[in-house]
Structure formats: C-alpha cells, structure tokens
N, C-alpha and C positions, 0 to 999 in steps of 0.2 A: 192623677193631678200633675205627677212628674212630666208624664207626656206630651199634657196640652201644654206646658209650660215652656217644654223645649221646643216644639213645632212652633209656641209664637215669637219665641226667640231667634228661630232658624229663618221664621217668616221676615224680619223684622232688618235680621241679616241682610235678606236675600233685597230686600229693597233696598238699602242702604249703600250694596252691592251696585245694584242696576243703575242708581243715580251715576255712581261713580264710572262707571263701568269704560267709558268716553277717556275720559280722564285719569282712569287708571294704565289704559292700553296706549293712551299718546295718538289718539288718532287725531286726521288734521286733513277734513275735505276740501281737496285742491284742485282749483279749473284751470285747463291750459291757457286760458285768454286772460289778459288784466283787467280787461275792458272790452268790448262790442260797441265798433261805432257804424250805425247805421245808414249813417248820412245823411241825404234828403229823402224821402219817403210820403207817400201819398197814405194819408189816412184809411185804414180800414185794407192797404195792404198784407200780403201775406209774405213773409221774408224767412226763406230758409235761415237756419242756423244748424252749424254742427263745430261742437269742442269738445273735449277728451275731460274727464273729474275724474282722479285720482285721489286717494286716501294715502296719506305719509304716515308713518309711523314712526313716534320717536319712543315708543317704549318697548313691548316687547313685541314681537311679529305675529303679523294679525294675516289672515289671507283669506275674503269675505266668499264666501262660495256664491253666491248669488245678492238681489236688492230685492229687498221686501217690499217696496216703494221711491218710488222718486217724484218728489211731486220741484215744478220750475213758479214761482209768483213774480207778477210785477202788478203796480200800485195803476199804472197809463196803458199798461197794454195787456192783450189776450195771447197766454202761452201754452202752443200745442205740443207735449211731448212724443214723436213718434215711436222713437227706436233709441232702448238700449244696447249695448252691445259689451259684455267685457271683452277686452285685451289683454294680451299675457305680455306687459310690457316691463316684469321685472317689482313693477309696485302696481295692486289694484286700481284697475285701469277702467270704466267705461265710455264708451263714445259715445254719444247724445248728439240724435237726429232731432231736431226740434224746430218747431217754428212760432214769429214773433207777429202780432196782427197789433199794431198801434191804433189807438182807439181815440185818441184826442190828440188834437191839434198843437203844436207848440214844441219848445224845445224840451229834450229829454236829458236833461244835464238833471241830476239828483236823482234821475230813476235807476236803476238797477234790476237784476233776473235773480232770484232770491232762490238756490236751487237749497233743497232737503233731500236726504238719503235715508233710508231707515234701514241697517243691516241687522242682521242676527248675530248673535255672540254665542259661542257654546256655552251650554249649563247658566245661564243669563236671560233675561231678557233683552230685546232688540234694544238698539242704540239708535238715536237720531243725530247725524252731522249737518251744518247749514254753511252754507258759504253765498259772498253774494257776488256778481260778476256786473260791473257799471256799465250804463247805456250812454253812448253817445248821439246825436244826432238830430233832423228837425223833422217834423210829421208837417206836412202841409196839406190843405184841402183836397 
C-alpha cells in the first residue's frame, strides 16, 4: 500500500512540476522582429518571411537541444512554416523560413503570427512557449 501511495504522490509531483516547469526555468520566447509590415499585397499571395526566435533565460541556464514542434497561427491568413534552423548565437537561436498567404481582403492592423514552440526539458515533460509577432499592412484584390 506504501508503494502505490508514494508512486501517486510522485505522480502528482511530477505534474505539478511540468505546469511550472516554464516558470520555474525563466524562459521567455523572443522574435527578432516587433512587428511584420507587409504593405500592399494582393490577396491570396504568397510572401516569404524569415526571423530569428530566441528563448531568454532569466533563471537558470536552459540550452534546448532541438524543437519538438513549432507550429506559426494567424486568425486572416495561411502560414507555411518551411525551415527551422538553430543557431549558436550565444542564446537558443532558431531562424524560421516561413511564408504568409493573406486570405481576406482589408487591412491587417489587430492580426498578428501567433508563433508556439514546444521543447523538451530533461527528466520533465516538454514545455510550451508562445509569443506573438504583429502584422502590418493592406491585402487588396
């Protein structure tokens, strides 16, 4: 009885752990750009994108060996992510080859590219960061 007792305890840990996990380590996903303005742009175009997301660390030193996932959302338009790439830039670095397909017409002031990262943490479960990067620009016919 002692056993299952401890294993749900440890179990119990171990989630309580993973919530925090983000928040314990100080991490903080950072894109090189403030903003993306796209300009004028013809609806249903297709528009390279590429900028650099960085993870900061303001707690203890994290140094993510790979991405489990990256997924890029926006609410107006279709986002292809082609290519990661990390960087040895001093702080977890990777470049992101991406591209943006505006899908309605009008101005894109309130949209934004909604990037998530999902890394691994040792003896943890994976962690999810989001950060958002704002769109500027007009989509016309």
């Amino acid at each position: 009885m002692k056993k299952y007792f401890f294993m749900a305890v440890a179990f119990v840990a171990m989630a309580f752990t993973a919530q925090n996990a983000s928040a314990q380590l100080g991490l903080q996903l950072t894109p090189s750009v403030s903003t993306i303005n796209l300009g004028t742009v013809p609806v249903n175009s297709e528009i390279p994108l590429e900028f650099n997301v960085g993870i900061i660390s303001t707690g203890d030193i994290f140094e993510a060996p790979y991405v489990v996932s990256m997924q890029i959302d926006s609410k107006q338009n279709t986002v292809e992510v082609r290519n990661v790439v990390l960087e040895r830039l001093g702080i977890p670095t990777w470049k992101v080859d991406a591209a943006i397909k505006p899908t309605e017409v009008g101005n894109l002031s309130g949209e934004a590219l909604e990037i998530t990262m999902e890394l691994p943490i040792p003896l943890l479960p994976n962690i999810i960061l989001t950060t958002e990067i704002p769109l500027t620009g007009t989509v016309v016919p």
